[in-house]
N, C-alpha and C positions, 0 to 999 in steps of 0.2 A: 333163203338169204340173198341179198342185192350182191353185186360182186364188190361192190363199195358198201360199208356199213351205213344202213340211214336209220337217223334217229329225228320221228316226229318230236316238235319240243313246245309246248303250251308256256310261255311265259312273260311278264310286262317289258315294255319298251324303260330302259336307263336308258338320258342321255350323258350321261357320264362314261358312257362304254364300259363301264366296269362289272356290270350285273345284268339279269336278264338276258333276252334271247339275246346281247353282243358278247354274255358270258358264252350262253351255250355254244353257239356261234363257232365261237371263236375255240374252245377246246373239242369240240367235234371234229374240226378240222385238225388239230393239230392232233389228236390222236390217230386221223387218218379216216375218217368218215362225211358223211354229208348230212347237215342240218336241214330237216324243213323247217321252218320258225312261222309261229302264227301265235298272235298277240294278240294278248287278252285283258291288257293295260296300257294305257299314258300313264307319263307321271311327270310331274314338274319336280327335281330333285336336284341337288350336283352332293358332293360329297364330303358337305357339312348339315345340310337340312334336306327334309323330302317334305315337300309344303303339301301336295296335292296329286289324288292319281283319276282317273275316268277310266271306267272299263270299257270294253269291246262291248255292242250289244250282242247278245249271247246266241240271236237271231243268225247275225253276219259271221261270226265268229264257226255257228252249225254249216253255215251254206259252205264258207271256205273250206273248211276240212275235209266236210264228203266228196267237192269234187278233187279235191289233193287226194284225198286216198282212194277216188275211182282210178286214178292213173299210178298213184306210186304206193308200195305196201311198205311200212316203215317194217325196220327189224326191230326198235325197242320205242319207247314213249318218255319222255322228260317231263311232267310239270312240275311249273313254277308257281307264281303267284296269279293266284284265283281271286277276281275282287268281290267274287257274290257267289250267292249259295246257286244262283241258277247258272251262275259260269258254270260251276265244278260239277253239277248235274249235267249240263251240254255235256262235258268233255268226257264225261263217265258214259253215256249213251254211245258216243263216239270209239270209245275204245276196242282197235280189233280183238279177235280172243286170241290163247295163245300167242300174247306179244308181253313179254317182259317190258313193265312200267315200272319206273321210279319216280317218287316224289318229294321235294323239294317242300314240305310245308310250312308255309312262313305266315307268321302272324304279326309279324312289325317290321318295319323296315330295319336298314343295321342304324339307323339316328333314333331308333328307340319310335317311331311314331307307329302305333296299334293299327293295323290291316284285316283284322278279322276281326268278328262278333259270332254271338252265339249259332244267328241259323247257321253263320258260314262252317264255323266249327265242326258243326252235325250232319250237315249236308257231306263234309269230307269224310268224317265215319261212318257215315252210312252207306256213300255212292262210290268212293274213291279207296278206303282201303281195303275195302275185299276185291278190287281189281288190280291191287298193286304188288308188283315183287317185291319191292322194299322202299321204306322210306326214311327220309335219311334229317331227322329235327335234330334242333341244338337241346340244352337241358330245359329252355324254358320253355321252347313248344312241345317236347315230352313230355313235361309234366303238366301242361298245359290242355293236352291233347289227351293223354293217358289221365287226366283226374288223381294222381298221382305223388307226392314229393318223393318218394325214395325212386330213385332212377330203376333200376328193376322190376319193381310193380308197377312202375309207368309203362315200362317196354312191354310185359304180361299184359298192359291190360290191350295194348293197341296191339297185339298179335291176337288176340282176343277178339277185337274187331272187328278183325277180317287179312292182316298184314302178313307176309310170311314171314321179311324179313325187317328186323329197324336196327339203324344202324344211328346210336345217338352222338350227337359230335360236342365236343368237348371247350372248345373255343369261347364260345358265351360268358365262361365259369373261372378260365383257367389263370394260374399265377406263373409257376417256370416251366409246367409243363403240362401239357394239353393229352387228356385221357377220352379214346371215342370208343363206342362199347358198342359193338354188336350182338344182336340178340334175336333168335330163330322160334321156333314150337318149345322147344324142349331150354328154352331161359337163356346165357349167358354162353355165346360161344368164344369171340374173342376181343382182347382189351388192346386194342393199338396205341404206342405209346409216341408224340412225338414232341422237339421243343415249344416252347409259345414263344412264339418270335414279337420285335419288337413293334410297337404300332398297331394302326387300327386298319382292316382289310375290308373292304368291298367288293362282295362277289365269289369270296369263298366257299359257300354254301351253294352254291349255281355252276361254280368252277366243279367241286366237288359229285353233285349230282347228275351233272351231264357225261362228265369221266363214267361213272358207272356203268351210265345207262349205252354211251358208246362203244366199252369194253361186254356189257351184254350182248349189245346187236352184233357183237365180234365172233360170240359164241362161248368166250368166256364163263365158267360156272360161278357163283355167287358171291363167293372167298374169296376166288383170286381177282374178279373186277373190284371188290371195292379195296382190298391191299393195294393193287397199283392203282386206283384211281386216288385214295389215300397218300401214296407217295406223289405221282403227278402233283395234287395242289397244294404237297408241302416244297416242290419245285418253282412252281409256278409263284406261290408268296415271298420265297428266299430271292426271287428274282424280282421283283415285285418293284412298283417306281410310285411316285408320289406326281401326278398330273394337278391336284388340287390341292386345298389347305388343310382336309384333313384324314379322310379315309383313303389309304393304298392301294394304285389297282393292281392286282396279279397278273405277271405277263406269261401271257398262255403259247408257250413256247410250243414249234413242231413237235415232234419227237420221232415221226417216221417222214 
């Protein structure tokens, strides 16, 4: 382990600051670690539409990595959003062993616009969750992912596939108060309960899985990173400010 926590983090460029590697970024640091950030998306967005995104070619994106990780050994992995099946295959080849990964699987943006299709889908089941500690979807790429409606058999089937942990979040779904359910080998371990705050947030789902994956590389066991990474971005939204007209960015406050 780094005597600073490093977390490599695969995710698209927001220029809204609010998502993406300026998420990761930004809550790495303030939980006391250091980001490598390598980008695997443009996107033309601000925080009412996402018009348009252009990936990394997947060529550039390979060369970057291996010589970042001939000089630095990260202690966990962050992915984000993957814009093609041959991305999420790169990043999967790239992956050390024994290094606790989480993943961030996103298949729309938060303005509703669809970011994945089927190869990308399958490429991430087949290449991506059997090399992952846990992944951390809302209810519709759950059930989206898992082939699934009833939340449970969605979380069976994508442990199933290879995941050890899913931890499904609740926000997508919620009216007064937001239910996120974590789910291991053995089905339903725990139900975190917290308020649904008012407004619409940008980045909480990036906030959320970078805390994780920084409280891994900390050495953290699996329970207690995602409870306080759970509390963190119920912190970081309460605090949360409004830069544009319509989604809220979380402020990712220090904490050490």
């Amino acid at each position: 382990m780094n005597e600073l926590p490093v977390v490599l983090t695969f995710s698209g460029l927001d220029p809204t600051g609010g998502a993406g590697l300026q998420a990761d970024i930004e809550t790495i640091a303030a939980l006391g670690g250091m980001a490598l950030p390598i980008m695997t998306t443009n996107t033309i967005q601000n925080t009412q539409t996402f018009l348009e995104s252009q990936g990394v070619d997947p060529a550039w994106l390979r060369r970057q990595a291996r010589l970042l990780l001939q000089d630095i050994t990260p202690d966990a992995i962050k992915i984000g959003l993957a814009p093609s099946a041959e991305t999420i295959e790169t990043i999967a080849d790239l992956i050390p062993e024994d290094t606790p990964v989480v993943l961030d699987p996103i298949l729309r943006s938060g303005t509703g616009r669809n970011l994945a299709n089927d190869e990308h889908i399958l490429a991430m089941k087949e290449r991506l969750f059997p090399k992952c500690t846990i992944i951390t979807p809302n209810r519709y790429e759950a059930r989206t992912l898992g082939g699934k409606e009833v939340l449970d058999e969605a979380a069976n089937q994508l442990i199933e596939n290879g995941c050890r942990f899913v931890l499904i979040t609740g926000a997508d779904e919620a009216d007064d108060r937001i239910e996120n359910h974590l789910y291991g080998i053995n089905g339903l371990i725990e139900v975190y309960l917290h308020e649904h705050l008012p407004g619409i947030f940008h980045g909480s789902g990036c906030t959320l899985s970078s805390a994780i994956a920084l409280l891994l590389a900390k050495g953290l066991n699996l329970r207690t990173a995602v409870e306080q990474a759970l509390a963190y971005t119920e912190v970081a939204l309460r605090s949360g400010h409004a830069l544009g007209k319509k989604q809220n960015h979380p402020r990712r406050v220090k904490t050490q």
